[in-house]
Z-matrix of the N, CA and C atoms (Angstrom, degrees):
N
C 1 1.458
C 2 1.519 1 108.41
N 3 1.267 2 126.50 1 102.90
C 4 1.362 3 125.52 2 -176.08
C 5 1.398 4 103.58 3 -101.19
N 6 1.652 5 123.50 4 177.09
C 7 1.317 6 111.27 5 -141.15
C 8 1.629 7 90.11 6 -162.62
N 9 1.739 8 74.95 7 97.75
C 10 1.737 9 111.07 8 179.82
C 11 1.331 10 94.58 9 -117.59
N 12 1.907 11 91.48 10 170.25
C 13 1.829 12 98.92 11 -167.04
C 14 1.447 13 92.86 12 -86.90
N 15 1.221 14 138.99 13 10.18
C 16 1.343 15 147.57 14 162.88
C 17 1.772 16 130.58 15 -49.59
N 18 1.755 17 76.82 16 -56.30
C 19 1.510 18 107.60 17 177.19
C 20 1.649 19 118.74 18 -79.30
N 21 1.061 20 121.15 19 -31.94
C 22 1.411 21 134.75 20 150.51
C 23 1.427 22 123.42 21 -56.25
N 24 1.562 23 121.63 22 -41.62
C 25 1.246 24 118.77 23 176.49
C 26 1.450 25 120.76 24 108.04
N 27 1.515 26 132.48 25 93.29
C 28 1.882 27 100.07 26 -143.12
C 29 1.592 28 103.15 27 -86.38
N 30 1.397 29 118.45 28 -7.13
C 31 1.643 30 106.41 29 159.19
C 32 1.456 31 109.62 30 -53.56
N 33 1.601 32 144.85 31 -44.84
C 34 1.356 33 162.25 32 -159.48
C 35 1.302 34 94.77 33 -69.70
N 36 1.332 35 104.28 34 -63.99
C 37 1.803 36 101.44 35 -169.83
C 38 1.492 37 104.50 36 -63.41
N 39 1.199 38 112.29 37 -41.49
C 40 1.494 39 100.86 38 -175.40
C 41 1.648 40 117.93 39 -71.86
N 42 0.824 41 105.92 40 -41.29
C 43 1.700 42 121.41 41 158.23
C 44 1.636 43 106.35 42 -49.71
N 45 1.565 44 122.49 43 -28.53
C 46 1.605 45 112.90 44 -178.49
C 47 2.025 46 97.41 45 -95.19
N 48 1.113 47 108.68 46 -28.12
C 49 1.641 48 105.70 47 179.80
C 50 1.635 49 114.72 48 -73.13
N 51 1.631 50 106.01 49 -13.64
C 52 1.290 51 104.57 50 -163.56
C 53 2.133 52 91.69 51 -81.39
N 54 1.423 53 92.18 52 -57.61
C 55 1.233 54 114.77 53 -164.40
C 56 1.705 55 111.55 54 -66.46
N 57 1.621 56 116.21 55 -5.27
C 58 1.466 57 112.22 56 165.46
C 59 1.170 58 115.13 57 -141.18
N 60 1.242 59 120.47 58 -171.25
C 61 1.545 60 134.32 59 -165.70
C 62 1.726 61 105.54 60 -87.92
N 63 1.354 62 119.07 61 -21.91
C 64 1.504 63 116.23 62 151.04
C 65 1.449 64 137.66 63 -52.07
N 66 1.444 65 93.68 64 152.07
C 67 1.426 66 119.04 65 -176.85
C 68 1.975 67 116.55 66 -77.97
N 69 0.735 68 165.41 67 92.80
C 70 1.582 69 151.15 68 152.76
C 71 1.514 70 107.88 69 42.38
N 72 1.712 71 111.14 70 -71.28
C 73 1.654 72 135.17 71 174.76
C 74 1.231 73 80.64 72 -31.89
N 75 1.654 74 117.74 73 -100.84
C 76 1.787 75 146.59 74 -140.11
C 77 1.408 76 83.87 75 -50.23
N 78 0.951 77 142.94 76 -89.55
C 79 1.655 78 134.62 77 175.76
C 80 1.398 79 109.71 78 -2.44
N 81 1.276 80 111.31 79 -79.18
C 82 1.417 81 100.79 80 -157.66
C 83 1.799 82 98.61 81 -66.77
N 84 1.634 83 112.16 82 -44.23
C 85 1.458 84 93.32 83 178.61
C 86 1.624 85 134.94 84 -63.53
N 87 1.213 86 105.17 85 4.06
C 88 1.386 87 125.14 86 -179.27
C 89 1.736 88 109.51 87 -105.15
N 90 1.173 89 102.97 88 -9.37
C 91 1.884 90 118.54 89 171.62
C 92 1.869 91 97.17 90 -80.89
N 93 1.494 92 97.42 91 -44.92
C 94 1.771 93 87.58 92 -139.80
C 95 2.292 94 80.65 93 -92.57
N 96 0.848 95 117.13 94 -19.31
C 97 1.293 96 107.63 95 176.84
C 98 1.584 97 105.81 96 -75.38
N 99 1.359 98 131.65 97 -16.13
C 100 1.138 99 132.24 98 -165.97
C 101 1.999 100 94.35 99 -92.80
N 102 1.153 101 79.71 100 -41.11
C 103 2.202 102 81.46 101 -165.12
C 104 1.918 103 92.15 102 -59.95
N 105 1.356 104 119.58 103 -44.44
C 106 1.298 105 143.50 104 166.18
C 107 1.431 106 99.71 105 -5.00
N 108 1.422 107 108.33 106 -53.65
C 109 1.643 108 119.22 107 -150.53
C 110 2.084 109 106.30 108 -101.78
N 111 1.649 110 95.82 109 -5.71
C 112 1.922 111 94.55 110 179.37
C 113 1.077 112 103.27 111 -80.09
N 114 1.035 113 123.27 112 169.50
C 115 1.425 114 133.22 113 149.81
C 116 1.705 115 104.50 114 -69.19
N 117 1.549 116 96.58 115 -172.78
C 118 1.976 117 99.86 116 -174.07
C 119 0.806 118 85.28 117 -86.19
N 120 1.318 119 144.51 118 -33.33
C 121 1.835 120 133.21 119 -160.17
C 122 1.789 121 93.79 120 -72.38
N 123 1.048 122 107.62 121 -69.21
C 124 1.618 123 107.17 122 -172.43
C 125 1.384 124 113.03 123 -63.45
N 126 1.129 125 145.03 124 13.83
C 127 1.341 126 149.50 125 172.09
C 128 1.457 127 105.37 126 -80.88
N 129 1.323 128 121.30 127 -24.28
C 130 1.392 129 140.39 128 -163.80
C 131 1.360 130 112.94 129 -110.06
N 132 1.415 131 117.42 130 -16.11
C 133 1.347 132 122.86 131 164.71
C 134 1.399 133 118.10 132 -83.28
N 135 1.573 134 128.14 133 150.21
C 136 1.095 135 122.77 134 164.67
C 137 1.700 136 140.41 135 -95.82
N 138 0.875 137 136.84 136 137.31
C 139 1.610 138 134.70 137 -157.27
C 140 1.584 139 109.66 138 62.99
N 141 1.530 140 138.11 139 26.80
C 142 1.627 141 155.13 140 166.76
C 143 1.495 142 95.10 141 -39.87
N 144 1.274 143 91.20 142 120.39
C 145 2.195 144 111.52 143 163.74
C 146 0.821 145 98.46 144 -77.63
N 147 1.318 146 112.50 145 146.85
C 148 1.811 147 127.10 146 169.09
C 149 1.251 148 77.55 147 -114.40
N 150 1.829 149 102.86 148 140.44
C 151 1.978 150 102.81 149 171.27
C 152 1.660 151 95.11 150 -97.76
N 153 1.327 152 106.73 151 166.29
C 154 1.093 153 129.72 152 -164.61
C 155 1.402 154 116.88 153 -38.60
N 156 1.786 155 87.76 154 -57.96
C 157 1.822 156 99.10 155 -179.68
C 158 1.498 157 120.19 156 -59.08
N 159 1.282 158 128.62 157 -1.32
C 160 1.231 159 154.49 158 140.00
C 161 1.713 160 118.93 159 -22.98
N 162 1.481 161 74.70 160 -90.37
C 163 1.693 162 112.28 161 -169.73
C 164 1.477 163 90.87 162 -50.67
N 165 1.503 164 123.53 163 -61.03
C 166 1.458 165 121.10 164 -160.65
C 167 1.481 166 117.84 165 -79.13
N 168 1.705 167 105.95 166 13.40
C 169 1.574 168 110.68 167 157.46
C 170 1.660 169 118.15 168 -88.27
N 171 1.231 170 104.45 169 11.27
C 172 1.568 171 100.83 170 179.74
C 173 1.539 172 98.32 171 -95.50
N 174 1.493 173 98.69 172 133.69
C 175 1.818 174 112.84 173 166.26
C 176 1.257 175 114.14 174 -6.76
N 177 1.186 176 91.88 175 -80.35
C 178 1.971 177 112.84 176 170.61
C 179 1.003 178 157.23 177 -2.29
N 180 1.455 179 86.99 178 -37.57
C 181 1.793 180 123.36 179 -158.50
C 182 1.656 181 102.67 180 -127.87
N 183 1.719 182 98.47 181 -53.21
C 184 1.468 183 104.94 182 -173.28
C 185 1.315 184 131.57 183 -10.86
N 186 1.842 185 108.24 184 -59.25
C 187 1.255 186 128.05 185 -165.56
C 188 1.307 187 116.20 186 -105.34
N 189 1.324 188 114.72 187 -10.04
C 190 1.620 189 121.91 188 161.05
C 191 1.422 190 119.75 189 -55.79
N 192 1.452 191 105.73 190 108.84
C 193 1.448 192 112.00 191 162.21
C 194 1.369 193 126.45 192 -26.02
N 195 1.642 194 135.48 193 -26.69
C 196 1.258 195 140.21 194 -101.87
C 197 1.718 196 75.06 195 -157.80
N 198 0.960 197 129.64 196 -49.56
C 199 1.265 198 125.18 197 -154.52
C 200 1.341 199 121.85 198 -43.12
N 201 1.185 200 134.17 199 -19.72
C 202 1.345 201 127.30 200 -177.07
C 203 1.811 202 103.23 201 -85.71
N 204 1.497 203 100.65 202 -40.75
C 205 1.790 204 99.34 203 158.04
C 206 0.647 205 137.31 204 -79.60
N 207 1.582 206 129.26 205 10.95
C 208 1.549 207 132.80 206 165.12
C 209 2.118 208 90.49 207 -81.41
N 210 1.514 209 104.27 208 -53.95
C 211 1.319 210 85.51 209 -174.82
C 212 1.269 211 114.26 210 -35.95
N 213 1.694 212 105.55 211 -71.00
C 214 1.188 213 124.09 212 -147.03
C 215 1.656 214 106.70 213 -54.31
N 216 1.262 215 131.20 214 -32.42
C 217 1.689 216 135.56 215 167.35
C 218 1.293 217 105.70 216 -68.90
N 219 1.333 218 141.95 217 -25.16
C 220 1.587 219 130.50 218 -158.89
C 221 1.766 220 105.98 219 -105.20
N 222 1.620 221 107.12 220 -24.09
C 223 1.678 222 115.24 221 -163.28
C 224 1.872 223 94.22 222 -92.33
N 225 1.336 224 102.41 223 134.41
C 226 1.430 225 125.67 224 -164.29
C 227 1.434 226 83.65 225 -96.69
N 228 1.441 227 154.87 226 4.84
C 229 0.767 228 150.08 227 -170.88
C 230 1.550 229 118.65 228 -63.65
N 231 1.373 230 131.82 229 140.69
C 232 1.947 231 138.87 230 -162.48
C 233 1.547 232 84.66 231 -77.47
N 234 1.152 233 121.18 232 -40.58
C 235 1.751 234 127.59 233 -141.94
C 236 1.675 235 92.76 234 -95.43
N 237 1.156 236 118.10 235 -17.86
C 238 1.528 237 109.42 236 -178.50
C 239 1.424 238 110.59 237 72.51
N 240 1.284 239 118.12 238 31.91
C 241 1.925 240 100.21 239 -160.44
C 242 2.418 241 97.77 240 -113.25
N 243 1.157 242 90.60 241 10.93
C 244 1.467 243 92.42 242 168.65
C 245 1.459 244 120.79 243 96.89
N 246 1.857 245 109.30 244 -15.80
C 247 1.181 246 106.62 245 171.20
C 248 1.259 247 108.56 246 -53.24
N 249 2.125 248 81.32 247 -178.55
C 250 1.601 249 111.73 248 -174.55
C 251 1.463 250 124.49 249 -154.33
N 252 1.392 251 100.93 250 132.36
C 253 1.803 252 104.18 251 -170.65
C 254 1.415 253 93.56 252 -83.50
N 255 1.143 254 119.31 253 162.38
C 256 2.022 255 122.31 254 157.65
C 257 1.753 256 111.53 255 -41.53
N 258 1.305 257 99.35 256 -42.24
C 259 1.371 258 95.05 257 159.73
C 260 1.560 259 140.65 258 -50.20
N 261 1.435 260 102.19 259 -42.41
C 262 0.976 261 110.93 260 -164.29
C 263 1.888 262 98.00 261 -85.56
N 264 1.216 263 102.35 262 -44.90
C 265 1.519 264 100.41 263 167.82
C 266 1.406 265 123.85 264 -36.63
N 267 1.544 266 104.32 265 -54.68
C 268 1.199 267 104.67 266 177.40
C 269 1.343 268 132.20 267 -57.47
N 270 1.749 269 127.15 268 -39.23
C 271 1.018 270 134.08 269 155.39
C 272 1.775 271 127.31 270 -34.58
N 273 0.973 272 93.33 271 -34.49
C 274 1.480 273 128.30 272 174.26
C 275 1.512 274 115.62 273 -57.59
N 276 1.240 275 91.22 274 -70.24
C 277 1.619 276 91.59 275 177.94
C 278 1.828 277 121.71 276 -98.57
N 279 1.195 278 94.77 277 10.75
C 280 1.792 279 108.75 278 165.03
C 281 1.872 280 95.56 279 -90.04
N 282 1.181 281 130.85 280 -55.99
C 283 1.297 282 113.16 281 167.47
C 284 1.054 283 148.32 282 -54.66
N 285 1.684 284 105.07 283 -12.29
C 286 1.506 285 134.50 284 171.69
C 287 1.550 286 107.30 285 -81.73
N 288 1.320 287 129.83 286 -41.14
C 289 1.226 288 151.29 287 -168.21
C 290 1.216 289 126.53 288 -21.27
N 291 1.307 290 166.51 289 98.72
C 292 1.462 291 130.67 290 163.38
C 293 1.394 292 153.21 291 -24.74
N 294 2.062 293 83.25 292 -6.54
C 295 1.537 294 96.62 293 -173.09
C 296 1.345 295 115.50 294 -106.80
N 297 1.437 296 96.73 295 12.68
C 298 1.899 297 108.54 296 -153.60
C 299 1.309 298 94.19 297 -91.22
N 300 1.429 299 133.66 298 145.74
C 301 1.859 300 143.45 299 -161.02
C 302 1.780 301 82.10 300 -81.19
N 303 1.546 302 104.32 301 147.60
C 304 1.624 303 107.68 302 137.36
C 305 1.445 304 125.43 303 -20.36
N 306 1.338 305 112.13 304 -62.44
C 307 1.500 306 124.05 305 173.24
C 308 1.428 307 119.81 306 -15.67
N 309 1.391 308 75.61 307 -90.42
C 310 2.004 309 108.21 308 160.24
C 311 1.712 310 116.31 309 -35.58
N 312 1.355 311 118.61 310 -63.67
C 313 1.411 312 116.78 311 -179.48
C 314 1.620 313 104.21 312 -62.64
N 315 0.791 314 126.25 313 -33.77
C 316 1.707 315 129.44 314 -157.13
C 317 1.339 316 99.53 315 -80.95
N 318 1.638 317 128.58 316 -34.55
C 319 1.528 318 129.18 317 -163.88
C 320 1.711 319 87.02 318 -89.46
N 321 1.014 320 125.33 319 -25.35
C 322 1.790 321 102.92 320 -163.88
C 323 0.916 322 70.40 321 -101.90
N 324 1.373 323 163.90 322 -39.41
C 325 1.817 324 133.87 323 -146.12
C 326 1.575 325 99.21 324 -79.99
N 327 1.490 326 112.12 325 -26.72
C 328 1.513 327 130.24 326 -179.23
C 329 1.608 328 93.35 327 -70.51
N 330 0.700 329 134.37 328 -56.14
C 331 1.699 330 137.03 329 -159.43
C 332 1.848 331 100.16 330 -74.57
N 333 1.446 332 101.24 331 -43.87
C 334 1.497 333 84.13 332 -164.13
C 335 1.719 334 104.87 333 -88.67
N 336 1.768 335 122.06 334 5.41
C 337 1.168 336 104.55 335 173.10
C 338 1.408 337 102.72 336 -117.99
N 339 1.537 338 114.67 337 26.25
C 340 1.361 339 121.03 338 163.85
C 341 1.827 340 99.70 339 -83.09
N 342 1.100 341 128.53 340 85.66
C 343 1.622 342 130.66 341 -168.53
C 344 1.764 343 98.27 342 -68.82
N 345 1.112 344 118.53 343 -67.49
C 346 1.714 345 113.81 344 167.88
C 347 1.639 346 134.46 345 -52.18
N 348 1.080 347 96.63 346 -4.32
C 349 1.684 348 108.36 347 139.48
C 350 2.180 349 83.64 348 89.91
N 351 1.613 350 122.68 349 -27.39
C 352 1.471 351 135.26 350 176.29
C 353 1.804 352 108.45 351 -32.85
N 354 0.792 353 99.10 352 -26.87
C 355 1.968 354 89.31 353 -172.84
C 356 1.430 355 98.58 354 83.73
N 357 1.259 356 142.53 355 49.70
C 358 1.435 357 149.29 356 167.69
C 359 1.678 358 100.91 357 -162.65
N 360 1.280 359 95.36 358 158.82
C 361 1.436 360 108.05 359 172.63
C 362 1.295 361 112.30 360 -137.14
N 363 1.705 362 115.06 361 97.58
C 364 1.655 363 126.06 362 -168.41
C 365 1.810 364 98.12 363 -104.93
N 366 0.949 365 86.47 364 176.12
C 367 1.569 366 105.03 365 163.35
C 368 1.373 367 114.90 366 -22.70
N 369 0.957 368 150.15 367 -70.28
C 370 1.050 369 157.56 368 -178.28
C 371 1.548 370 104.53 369 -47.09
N 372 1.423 371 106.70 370 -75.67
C 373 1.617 372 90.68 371 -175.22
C 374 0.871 373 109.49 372 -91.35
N 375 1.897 374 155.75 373 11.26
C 376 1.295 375 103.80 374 95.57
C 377 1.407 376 162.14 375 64.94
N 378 1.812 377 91.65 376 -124.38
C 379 1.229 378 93.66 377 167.83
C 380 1.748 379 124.54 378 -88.16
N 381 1.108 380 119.91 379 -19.54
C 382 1.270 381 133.49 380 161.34
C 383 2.094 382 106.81 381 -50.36
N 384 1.082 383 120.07 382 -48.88
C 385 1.181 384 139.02 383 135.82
C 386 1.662 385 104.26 384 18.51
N 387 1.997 386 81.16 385 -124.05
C 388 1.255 387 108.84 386 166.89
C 389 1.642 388 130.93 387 -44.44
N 390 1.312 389 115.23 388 -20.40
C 391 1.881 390 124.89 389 -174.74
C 392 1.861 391 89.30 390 -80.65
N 393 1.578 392 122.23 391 -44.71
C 394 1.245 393 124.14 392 179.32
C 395 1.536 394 110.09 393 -59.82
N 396 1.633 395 128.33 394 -39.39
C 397 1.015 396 111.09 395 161.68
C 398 1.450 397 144.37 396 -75.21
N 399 1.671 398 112.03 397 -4.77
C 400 1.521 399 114.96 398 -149.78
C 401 1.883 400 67.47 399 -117.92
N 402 0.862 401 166.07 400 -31.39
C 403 1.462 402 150.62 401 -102.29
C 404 1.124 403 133.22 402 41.18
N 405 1.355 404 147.18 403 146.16
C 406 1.051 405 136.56 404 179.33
C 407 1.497 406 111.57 405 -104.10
N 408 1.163 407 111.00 406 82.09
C 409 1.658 408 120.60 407 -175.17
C 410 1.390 409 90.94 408 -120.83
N 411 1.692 410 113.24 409 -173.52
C 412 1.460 411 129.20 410 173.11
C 413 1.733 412 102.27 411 -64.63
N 414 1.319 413 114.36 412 -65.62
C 415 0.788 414 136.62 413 -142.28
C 416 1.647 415 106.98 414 -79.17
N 417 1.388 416 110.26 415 -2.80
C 418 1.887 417 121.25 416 -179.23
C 419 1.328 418 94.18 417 -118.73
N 420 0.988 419 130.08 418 -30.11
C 421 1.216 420 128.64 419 -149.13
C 422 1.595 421 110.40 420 -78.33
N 423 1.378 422 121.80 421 117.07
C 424 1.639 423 133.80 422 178.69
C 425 1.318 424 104.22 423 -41.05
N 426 1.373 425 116.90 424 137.95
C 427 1.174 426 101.27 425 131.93
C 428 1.716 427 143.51 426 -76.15
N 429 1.284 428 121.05 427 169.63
C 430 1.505 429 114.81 428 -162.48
C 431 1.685 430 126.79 429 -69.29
N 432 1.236 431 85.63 430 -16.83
C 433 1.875 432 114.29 431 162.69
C 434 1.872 433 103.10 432 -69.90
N 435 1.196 434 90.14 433 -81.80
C 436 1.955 435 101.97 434 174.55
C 437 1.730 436 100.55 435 -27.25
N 438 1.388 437 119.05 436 -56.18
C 439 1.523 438 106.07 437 -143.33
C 440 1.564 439 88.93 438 -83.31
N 441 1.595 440 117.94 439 -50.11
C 442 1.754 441 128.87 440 165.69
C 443 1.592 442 93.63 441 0.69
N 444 1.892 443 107.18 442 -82.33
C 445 1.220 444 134.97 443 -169.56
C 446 1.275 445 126.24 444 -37.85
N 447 1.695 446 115.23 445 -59.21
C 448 1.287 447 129.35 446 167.16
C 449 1.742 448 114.82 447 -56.64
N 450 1.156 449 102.02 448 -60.03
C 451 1.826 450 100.43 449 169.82
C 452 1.516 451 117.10 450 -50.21
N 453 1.106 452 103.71 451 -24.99
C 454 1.690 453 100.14 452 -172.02
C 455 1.874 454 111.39 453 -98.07
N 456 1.560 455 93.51 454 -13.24
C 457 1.846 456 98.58 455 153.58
C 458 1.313 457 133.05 456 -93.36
N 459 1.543 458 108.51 457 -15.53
C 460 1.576 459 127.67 458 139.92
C 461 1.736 460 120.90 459 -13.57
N 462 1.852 461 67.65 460 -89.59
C 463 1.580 462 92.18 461 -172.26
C 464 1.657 463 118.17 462 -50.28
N 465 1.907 464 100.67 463 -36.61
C 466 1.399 465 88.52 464 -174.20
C 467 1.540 466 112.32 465 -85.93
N 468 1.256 467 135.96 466 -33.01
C 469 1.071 468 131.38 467 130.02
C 470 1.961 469 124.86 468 -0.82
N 471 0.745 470 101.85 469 -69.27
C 472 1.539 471 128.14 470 -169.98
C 473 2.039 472 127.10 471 -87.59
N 474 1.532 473 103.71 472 -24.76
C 475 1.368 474 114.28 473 -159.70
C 476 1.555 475 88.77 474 -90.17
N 477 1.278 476 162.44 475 95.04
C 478 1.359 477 144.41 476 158.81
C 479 1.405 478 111.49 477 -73.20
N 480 1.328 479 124.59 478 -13.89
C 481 1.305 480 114.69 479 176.85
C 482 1.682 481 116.24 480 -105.74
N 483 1.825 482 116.58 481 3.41
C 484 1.141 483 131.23 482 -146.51
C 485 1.359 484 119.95 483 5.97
N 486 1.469 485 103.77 484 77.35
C 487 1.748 486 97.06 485 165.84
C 488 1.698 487 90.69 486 -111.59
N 489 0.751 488 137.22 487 21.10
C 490 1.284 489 121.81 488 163.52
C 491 1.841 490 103.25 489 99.25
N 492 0.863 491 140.62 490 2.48
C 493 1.120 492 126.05 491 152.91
C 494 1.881 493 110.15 492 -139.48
N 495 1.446 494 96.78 493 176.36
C 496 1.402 495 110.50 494 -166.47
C 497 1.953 496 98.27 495 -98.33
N 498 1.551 497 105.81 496 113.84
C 499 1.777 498 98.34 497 -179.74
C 500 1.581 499 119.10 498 -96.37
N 501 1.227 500 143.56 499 -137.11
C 502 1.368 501 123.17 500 174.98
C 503 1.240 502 110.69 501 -84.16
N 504 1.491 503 110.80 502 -53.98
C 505 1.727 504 123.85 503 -175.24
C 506 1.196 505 109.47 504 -53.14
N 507 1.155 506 127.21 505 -18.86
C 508 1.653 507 120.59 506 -176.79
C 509 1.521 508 105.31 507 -100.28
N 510 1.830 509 116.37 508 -27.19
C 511 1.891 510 102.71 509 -173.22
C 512 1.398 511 86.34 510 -95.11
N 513 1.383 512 137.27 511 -2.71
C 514 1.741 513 117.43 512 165.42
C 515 1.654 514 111.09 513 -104.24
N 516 1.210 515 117.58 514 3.11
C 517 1.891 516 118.39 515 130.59
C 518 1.574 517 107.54 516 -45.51
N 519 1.330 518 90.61 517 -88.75
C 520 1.840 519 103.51 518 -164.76
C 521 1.286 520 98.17 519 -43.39
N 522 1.572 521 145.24 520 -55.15
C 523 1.213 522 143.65 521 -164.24
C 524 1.670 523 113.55 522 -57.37
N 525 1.806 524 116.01 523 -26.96
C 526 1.309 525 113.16 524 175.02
C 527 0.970 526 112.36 525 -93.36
N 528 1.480 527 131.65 526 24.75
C 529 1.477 528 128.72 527 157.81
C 530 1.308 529 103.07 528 -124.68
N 531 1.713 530 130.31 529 45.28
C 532 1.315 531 143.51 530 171.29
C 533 1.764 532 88.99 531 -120.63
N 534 0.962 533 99.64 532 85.74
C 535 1.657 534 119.55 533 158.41
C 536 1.950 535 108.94 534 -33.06
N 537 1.063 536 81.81 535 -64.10
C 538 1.913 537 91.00 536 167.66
C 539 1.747 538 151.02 537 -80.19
N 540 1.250 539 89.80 538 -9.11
C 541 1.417 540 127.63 539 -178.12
C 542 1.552 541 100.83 540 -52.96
N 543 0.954 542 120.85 541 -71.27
C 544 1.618 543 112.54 542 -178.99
C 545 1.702 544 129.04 543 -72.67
N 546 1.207 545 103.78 544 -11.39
C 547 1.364 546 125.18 545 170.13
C 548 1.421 547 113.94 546 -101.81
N 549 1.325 548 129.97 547 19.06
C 550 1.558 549 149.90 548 160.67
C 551 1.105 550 126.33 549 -135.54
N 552 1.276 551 114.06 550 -16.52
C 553 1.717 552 118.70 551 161.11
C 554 1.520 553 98.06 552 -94.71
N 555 1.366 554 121.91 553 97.15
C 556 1.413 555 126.55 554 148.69
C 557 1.521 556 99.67 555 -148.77
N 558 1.410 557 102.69 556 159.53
C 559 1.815 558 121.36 557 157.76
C 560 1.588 559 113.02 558 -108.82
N 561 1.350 560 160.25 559 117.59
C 562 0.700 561 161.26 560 -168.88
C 563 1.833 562 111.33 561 -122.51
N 564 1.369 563 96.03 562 105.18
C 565 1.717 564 98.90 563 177.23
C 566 1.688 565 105.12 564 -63.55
């Protein structure tokens, strides 16, 4: 199945350029890397999940700390298990984009390091958080004083309403005074 604007449909594509932060190109190369990952049987099906362990064989993803919560925030899936329709891919990598607003980057970076799925980010994720960025080996790993410490310069940093956790409006404050933030949150096929 090769991956012309044919095979997509050019009402579809145009309907997918309208509705994301992609280009025509990134579309179609974001079609034919996706068919990449079916089997032949599912190449032939329409709206086909890629399951997770899938998705997180692409370059892309591999080495991202984050990757199992990029699935798990982007897959429309009933079952919660991380798949992904083309759709859902696509959503995916329009939020990853270069073209995607602050807005946009700040609400999924908010969603996917919201780990308890609550719409807050307390202690817990957090520290789940920071262990995703440092690694969780012996040798990265905080101690329980250290992480106490760091979360609690977070929060004050971060809490404008101090109830104890960080909500969207306040980590896409802090996020618009991350100079780099949108120019480091991308995936690029």
């Amino acid at each position: 199945m090769g991956t012309t604007a044919s095979q997509l449909g050019k009402d579809l594509l145009s309907e997918y350029q309208e509705l994301t932060f992609l280009t025509k190109q990134e579309i179609l190369l974001a079609h034919k890397r996706f068919t990449e990952l079916l089997t032949k049987d599912e190449k032939d099906l329409p709206n086909t999940r890629v399951p997770a362990e899938r998705i997180l064989t692409l370059p892309e993803l591999k080495s991202n700390p984050f990757r199992k919560r990029i699935c798990h925030v982007f897959s429309t899936s009933e079952q919660k298990d991380g798949s992904l329709t083309f759709e859902d891919f696509l959503d995916l990598l329009s939020a990853f984009s270069d073209s995607a607003t602050l807005e946009i980057k700040s609400h999924y970076a908010f969603r996917i390091f919201d780990f308890d799925d609550d719409g807050t980010l307390d202690c817990g994720d957090l520290e789940k958080l920071v262990n995703c960025l440092t690694g969780e080996t012996d040798e990265t790993r905080l101690t329980t004083e250290e992480m106490r410490q760091l979360i609690n310069n977070i929060l004050e940093e971060s809490d404008i309403d101090k109830d104890g956790t960080v909500n969207l409006s306040e980590f896409q404050h802090v996020i618009s005074r991350s100079p780099d933030f949108v120019s480091s949150f991308k995936i690029v096929l």
